[in-house]
C-alpha positions in Angstrom: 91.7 113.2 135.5 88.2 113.6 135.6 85.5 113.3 132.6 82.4 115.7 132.8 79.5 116.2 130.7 78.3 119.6 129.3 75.9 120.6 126.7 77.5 120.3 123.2 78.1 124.3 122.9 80.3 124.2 125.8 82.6 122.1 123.7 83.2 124.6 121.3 86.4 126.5 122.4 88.4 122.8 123.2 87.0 121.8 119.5 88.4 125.1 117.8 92.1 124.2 119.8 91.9 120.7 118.5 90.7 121.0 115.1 93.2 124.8 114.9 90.2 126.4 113.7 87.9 129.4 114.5 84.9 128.6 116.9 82.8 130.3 114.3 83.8 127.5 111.6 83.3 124.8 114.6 80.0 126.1 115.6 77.9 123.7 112.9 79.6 121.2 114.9 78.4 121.5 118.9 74.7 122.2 117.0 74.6 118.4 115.6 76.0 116.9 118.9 73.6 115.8 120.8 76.1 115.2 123.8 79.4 116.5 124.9 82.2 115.6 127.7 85.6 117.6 128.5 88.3 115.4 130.6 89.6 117.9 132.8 93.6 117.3 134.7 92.4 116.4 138.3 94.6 118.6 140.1 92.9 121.6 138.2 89.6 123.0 139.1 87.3 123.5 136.3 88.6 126.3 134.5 91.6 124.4 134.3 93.8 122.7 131.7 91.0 120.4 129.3 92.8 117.4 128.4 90.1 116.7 125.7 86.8 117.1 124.5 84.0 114.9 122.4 80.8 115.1 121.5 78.4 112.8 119.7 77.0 113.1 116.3 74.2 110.9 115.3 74.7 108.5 112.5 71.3 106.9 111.5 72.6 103.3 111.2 75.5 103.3 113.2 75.2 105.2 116.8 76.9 108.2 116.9 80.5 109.3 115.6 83.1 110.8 118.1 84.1 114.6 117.0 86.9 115.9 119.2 89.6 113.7 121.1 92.4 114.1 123.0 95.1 116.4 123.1 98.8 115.6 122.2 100.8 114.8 125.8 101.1 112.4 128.1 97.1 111.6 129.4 96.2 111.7 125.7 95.6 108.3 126.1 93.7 108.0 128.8 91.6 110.9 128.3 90.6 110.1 124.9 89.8 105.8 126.1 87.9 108.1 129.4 86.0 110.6 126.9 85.4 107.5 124.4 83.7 105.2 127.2 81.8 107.9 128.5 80.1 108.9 125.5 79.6 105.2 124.9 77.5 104.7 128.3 75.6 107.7 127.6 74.2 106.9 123.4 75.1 104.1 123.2 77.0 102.3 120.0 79.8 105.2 118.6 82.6 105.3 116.5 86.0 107.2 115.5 88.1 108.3 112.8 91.3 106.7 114.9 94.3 107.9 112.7 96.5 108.4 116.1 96.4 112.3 115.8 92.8 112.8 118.3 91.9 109.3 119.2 94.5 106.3 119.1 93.6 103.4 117.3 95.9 100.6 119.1 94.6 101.7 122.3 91.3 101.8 121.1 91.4 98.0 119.9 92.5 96.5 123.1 89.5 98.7 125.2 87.4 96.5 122.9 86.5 98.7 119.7 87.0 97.1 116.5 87.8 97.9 112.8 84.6 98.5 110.7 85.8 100.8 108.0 88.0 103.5 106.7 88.2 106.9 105.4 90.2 107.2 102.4 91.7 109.4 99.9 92.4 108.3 96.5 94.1 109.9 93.2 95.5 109.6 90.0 94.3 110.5 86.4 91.0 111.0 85.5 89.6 107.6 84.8 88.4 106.8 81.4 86.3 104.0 81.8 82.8 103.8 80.8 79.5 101.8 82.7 76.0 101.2 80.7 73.5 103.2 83.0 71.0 100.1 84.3 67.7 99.9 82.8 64.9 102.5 84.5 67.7 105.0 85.6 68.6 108.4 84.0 71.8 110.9 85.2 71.0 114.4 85.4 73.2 117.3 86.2 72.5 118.6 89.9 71.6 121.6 88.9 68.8 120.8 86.5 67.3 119.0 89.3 66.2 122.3 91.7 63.7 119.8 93.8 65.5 119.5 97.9 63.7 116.4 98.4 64.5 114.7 95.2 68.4 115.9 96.4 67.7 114.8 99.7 66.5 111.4 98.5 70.1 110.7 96.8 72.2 111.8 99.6 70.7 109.9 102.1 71.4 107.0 100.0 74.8 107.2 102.0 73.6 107.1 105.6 73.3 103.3 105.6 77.3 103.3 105.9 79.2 103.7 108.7 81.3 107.0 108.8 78.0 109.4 107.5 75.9 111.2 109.3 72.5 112.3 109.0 71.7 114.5 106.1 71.3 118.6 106.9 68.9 119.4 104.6 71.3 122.4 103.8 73.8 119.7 102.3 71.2 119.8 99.1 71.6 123.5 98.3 73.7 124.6 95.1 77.3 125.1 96.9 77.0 123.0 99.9 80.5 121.9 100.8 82.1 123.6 97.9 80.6 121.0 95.4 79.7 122.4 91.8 75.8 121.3 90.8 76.9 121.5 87.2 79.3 119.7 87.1 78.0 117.2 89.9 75.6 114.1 88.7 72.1 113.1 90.5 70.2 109.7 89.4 66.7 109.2 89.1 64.5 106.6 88.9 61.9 105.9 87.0 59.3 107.4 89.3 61.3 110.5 89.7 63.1 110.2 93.0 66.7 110.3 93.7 68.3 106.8 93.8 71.8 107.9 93.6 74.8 111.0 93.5 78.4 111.5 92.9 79.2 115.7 93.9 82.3 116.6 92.2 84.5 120.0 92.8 87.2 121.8 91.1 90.0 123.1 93.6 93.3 123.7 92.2 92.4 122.5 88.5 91.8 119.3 89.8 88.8 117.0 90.5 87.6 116.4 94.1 84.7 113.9 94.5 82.8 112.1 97.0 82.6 108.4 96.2 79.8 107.9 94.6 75.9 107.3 97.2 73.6 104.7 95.6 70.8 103.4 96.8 70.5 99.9 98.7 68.3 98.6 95.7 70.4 99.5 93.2 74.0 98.6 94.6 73.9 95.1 92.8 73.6 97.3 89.3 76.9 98.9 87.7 75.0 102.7 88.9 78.0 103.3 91.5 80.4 102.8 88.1 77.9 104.7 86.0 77.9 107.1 88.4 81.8 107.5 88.6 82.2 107.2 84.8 79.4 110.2 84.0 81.6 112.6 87.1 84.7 111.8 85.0 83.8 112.7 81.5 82.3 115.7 82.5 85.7 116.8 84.4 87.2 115.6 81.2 85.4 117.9 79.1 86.6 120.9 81.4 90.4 119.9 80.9 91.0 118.4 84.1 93.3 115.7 84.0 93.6 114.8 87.3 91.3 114.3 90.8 90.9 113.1 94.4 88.2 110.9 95.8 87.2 110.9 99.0 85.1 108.0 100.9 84.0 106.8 104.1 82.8 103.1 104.6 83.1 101.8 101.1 83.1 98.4 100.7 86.4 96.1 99.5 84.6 95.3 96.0 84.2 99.2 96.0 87.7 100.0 96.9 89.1 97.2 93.9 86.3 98.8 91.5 88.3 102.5 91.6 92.0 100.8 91.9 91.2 99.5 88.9 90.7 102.5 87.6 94.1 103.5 88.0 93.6 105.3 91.4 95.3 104.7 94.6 95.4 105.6 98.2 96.9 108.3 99.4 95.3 108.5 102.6 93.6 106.3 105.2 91.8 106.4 108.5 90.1 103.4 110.1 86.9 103.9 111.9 87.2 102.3 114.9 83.2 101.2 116.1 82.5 100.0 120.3 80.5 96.8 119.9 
């Protein structure tokens, strides 16, 4: 087996058999990559049978997140630890969603990666509970707030944890990634600026949220639950009993705040980070 590196567009037709999706739905993905590798079987020329692909996606505080892996046989494992440590000499720190399918977490561990975080899915009933806002801090619907920077401002509040990416300014427009901006929540501060978000949609007749993304300075306050709380009642009001939340990088106190609520996993991915 031998790894090579091409420029992230070249990854695009191993990406669209990995992920089973069109290269035209992929295509977002090689343009945020700011480097790719295909492991190729060494008895094969180029042109040959790709054994995997990855390519590098810049996470502001965290290095760069692995997109691709390995495909199912029996060099999956070597590719994807050969594709991982490659990218790694050539960015730097990076991480993966390891849930055994692309990359494999246990053989990720013993090359030296370690455990800093999970995806996970939770569900149950809409939550009733309700948080005081903190002082200085109003809740708006998204769509009354129209200013991209002011969006901008709140969604970046999640680019400090690991598992997020930089923000694509298109993430702020009215739609982006099926979220509804009227039934989605922004906060603002005092001066105006965006200090926090929780984007809700409806798929199914049920609820599907991002945890809530508060600002560092105001993580001490009960804004995340505020947050959370305002999402719900508004979901409520539309006869929706029932929703999903999705997060990446939450903390444990997090993670105890919405089991409390009477949510539970569902679904869960570690992030596996090199040192």
């Amino acid at each position: 087996m031998r790894v090579v590196q091409v420029p992230p567009v070249g990854l695009l037709p191993a990406l669209a058999q990995l992920y089973g999706a069109p290269e035209t739905e992929l295509a977002w993905m090689a343009e945020v990559c700011t480097s790719g590798f295909l492991a190729w079987a060494e008895d094969l020329p180029a042109g040959g049978e790709v054994l995997g692909a990855v390519g590098t996606r810049p996470s502001p505080h965290h290095g760069a997140e692995l997109v691709g892996g390995a495909f199912p046989g029996p060099a999956q494992v070597v590719a994807a630890l050969s594709l991982a440590q490659a990218a790694r000499e050539e960015v730097g720190r990076v991480y993966a969603f390891a849930d055994g399918t692309l990359f494999p977490p246990a053989e990720l561990l013993a090359a030296g990666f370690r455990e800093v975080g999970a995806y996970r899915r939770l569900a149950g009933r809409v939550p009733y509970r309700h948080h005081d806002l903190p002082g200085g801090v109003q809740l708006r619907p998204l769509a009354d707030v129209p200013d991209q920077e002011v969006r901008l401002q709140a969604l970046r509040t999640y680019e400090d944890r690991i598992g997020h990416h930089a923000v694509n300014p298109q993430a702020a427009l009215d739609g982006a990634g099926g979220f509804d901006s009227h039934l989605s929540l922004i906060a603002l501060d005092s001066q105006g600026r965006g200090v926090g978000i929780c984007r809700v949609a409806l798929e199914g007749g049920e609820g599907r949220l991002d945890s809530p993304g508060v600002h560092p300075d105001w993580r001490h306050t009960a804004l995340r639950g505020a947050l959370l709380g305002g999402v719900n009642a508004r979901l409520r009001h539309q006869g929706v009993t029932r929703l999903s939340v999705d997060s990446w990088g939450d903390t444990p106190a997090e993670l105890a705040h919405d089991l409390k609520l009477g949510l539970h996993v569902t679904d869960e991915t570690p992030i596996l980070a090199s040192g």
